[in-house]
N, C-alpha and C positions, 0 to 999 in steps of 0.2 A: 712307351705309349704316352703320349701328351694328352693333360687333360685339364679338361676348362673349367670353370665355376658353373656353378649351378643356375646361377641366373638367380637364386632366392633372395639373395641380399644384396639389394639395388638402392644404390643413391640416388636422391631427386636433387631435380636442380634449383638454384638457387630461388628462382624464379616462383620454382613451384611451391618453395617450402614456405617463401610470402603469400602466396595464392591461400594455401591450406590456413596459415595462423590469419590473416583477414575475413574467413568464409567461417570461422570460429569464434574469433573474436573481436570482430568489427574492425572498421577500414578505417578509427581513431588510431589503433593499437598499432605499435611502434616496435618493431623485431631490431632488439638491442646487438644480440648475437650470438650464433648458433654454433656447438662441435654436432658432428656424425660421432656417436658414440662405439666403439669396437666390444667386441665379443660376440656378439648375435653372429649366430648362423644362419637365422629363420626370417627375424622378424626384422626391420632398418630401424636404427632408434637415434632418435637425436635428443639433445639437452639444447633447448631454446630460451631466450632471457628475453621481457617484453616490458613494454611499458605501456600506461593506458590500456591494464588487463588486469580484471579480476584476479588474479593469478600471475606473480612475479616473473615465475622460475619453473617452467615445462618441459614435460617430456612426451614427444611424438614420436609416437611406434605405426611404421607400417607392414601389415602385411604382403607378401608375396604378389609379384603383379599377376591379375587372372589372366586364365589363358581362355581363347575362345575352341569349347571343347565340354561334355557334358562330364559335370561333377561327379569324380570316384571314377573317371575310365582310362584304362592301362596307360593310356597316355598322357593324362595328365602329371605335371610332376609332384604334385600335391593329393595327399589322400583327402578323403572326401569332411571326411571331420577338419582336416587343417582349414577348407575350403568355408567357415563358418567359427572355426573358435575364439576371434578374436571379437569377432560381434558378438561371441556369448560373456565376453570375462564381465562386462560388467553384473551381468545376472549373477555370475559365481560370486562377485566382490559385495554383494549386496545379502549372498545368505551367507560371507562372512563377518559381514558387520550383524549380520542379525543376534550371531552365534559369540559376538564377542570376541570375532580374530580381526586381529588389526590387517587392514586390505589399502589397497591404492588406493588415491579417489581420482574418479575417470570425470573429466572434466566433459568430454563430449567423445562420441564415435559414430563415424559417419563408412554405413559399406553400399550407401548408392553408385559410389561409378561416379557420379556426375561430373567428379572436377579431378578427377583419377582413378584410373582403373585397380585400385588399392584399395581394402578397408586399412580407416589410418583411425587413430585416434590418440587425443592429447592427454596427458596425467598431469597430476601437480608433482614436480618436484619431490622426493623425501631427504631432505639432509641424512645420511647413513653410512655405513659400511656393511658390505656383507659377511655373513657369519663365516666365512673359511678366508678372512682379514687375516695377516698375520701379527698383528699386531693386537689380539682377543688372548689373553691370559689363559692359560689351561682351567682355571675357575669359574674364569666367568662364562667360557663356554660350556661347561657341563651345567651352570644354572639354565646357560640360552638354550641349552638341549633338553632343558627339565623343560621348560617354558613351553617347545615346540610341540613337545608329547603333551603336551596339557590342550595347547590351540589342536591339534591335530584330533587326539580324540574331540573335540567338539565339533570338526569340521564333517568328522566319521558318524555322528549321531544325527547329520542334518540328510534326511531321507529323501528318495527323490520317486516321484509317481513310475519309474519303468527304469531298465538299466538301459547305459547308451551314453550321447552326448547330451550335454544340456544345450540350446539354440539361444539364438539373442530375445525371443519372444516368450522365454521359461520354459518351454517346453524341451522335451527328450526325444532326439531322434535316438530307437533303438527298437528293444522287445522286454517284453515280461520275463522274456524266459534269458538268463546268462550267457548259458549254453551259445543262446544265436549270434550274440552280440562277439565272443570272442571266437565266434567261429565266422562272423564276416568280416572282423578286425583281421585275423589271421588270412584268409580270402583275398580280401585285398594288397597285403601286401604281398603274399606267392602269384597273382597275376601278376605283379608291376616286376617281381624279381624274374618272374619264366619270360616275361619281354626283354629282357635284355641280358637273358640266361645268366643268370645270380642263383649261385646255389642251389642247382637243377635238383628240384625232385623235395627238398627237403622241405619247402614251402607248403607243398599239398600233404607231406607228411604231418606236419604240424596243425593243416585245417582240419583235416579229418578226423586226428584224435580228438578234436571238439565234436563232433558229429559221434562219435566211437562211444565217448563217454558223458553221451549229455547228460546221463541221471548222477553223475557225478559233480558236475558243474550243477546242474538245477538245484541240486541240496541247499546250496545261497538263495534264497528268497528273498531278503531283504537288499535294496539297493542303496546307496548311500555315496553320500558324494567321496571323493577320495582328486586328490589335487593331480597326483600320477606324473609328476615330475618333482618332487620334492628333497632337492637335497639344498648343501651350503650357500649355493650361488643365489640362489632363490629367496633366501631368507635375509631381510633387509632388520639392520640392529644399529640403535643410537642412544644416546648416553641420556636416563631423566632418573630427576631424582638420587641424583650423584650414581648411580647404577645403568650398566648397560642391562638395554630391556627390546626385547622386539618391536619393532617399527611396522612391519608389514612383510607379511609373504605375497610375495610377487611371481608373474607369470603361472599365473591362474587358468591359463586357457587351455590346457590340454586335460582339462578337469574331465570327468567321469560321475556317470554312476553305476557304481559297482561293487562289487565283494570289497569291503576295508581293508582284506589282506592282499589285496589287488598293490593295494600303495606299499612301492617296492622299499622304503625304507624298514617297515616294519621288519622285514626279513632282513636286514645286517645289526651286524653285532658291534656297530659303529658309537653308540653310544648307550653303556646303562642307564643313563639320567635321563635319556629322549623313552625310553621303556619304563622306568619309574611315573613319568609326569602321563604318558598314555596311561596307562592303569589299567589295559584292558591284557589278560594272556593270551597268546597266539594261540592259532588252532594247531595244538600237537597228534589229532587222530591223522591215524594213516590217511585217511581222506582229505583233510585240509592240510597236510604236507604233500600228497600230489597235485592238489590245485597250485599248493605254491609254485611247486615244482614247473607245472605248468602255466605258471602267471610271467616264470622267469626264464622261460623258454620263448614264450611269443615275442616279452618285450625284449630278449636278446636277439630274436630274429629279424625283428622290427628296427632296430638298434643299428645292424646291421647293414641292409638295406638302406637306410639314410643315411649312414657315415659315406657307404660304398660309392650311393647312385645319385644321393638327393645335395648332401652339403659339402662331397670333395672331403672325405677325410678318410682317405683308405687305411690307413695304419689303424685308426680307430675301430673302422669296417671290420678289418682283419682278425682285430682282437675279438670284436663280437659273434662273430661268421667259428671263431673256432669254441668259444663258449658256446654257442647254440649247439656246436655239433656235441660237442659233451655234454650237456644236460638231454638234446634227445635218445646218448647212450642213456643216460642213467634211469631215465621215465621207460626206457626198453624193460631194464630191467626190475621194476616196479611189481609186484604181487598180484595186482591189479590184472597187468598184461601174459601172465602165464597161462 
């Protein structure tokens, strides 16, 4: 079977990328020269170099082109929070400056439509490397893993009025209650996967144990932001003070508020010095290792689903789609469920 790209990671043309940096930063400003930058699956990202601009050395990210279609329905190719997170990162970047974690600075983000059917928005440059460099000593990365546990628990102590998403306005689309929120996360993605029969059946299995055991989920009453994509790639590191030190954790936008043990890193055994510099211990009652359990079951479903349907990356798919089916053997046989 042949198959074609998703369509999410769309080049613009030349034309248009002078359009966007003049409608930003005035029609003086001089676009020196621009790469399309690779790795993105989601977002288009370019490195642009200006002159007669506040700002040297930028980087424009755009979002996915919308589709004419109401937000969050099976047809869309975008869930309903992607439809919105990139208009919220600067709100996320601003309660990480409040908090003392080092964040991008977003130079402007524009999601009217008016000169592209794209929300885009420009950064400044970060001279860096990222933390899974190969070229980071075994040393210095267990200091930069002390470091992230330390920004992290701060990011987990900044509370947010309801769980859900944060929007670009500060507020939260979601509910008070947990429960709801990871049972319309899970919801939506078992509509998108039963339309193009993906993993028949185990999708509604998985929403409903949110419904099944909402007094087990509602136990979390406190919400709290959690970044919910937080691994190596993400974490941007540059050399001050003759030491490499974190520069800024980046891609912010799939942020949350929700259970702390929600942010999947906490659950690997990936580094002791990112668990030292947190300071906080996991929840080891039987109940907060079934939340885990089931924290790491949705995002492997979810996982799944986008490698399979959303960014072309079946092998990926693959890997995820037989994870999920083994962790919802294991939540079978939970204490819980007897």
């Amino acid at each position: 079977m042949s198959r074609t790209n998703s369509g999410l990671h769309q080049a613009i043309t030349a034309e248009m990328l002078h359009q966007l940096v003049e409608n930003t930063f005035g029609t003086a400003t001089i676009l020196k020269g621009f790469a399309l930058l690779q790795g993105g699956l989601f977002n288009t990202t370019y490195r642009i170099q200006l002159e007669h601009a506040p700002v040297a050395d930028v980087i424009l990210r755009l979002a996915p082109e919308r589709v004419e279609m109401p937000s969050g329905s099976a047809g869309d190719p975008l869930f309903s929070f992607e439809r919105t997170m990139m208009s919220a990162e600067s709100v996320v970047y601003e309660y990480y400056r409040k908090a003392g974690i080092p964040a991008p600075n977003i130079i402007a983000c524009d999601d009217s439509g008016l000169i592209i059917p794209r929300t885009y928005m420009f950064m400044e440059f970060i001279p860096s490397k990222q933390l899974d460099h190969p070229s980071i000593s075994e040393s210095d990365k267990e200091r930069l893993y002390h470091q992230l546990g330390v920004y992290t628990a701060a990011m987990h102590q900044i509370e947010g009025a309801s769980f859900g998403w944060p929007q670009g306005d500060g507020t939260i689309k979601g509910s008070n209650h947990w429960s709801e929120v990871l049972h319309s996360f899970a919801q939506e993605t078992a509509l998108k996967a039963a339309q193009v029969g993906y993993m028949p059946g185990v999708g509604e299995e998985i929403a409903n144990m949110f419904i099944k055991n909402k007094d087990l989920f509602d136990q979390v009453t406190v919400p709290v932001l959690v970044h919910n994509d937080l691994w190596e790639a993400n974490v941007l590191v540059h050399e001050k003070n003759g030491e490499l030190n974190i520069a800024a954790i980046i891609d912010g936008d799939r942020s949350m508020s929700a259970d702390r043990e929600f942010e999947a890193i906490l659950s690997t055994e990936s580094s002791t010095a990112f668990h030292k510099g947190y300071g906080q211990p996991k929840d080891m009652s039987d109940e907060g290792q079934a939340r885990l359990l089931a924290y790491r079951m949705l995002s492997s479903y979810f996982n799944a689903y986008v490698h399979e349907h959303q960014v072309n990356q079946p092998e990926a798919g693959q890997k995820y789609c037989e994870r999920t089916l083994d962790l919802l053997e294991e939540w079978k046989g939970l204490k819980l469920n007897e």
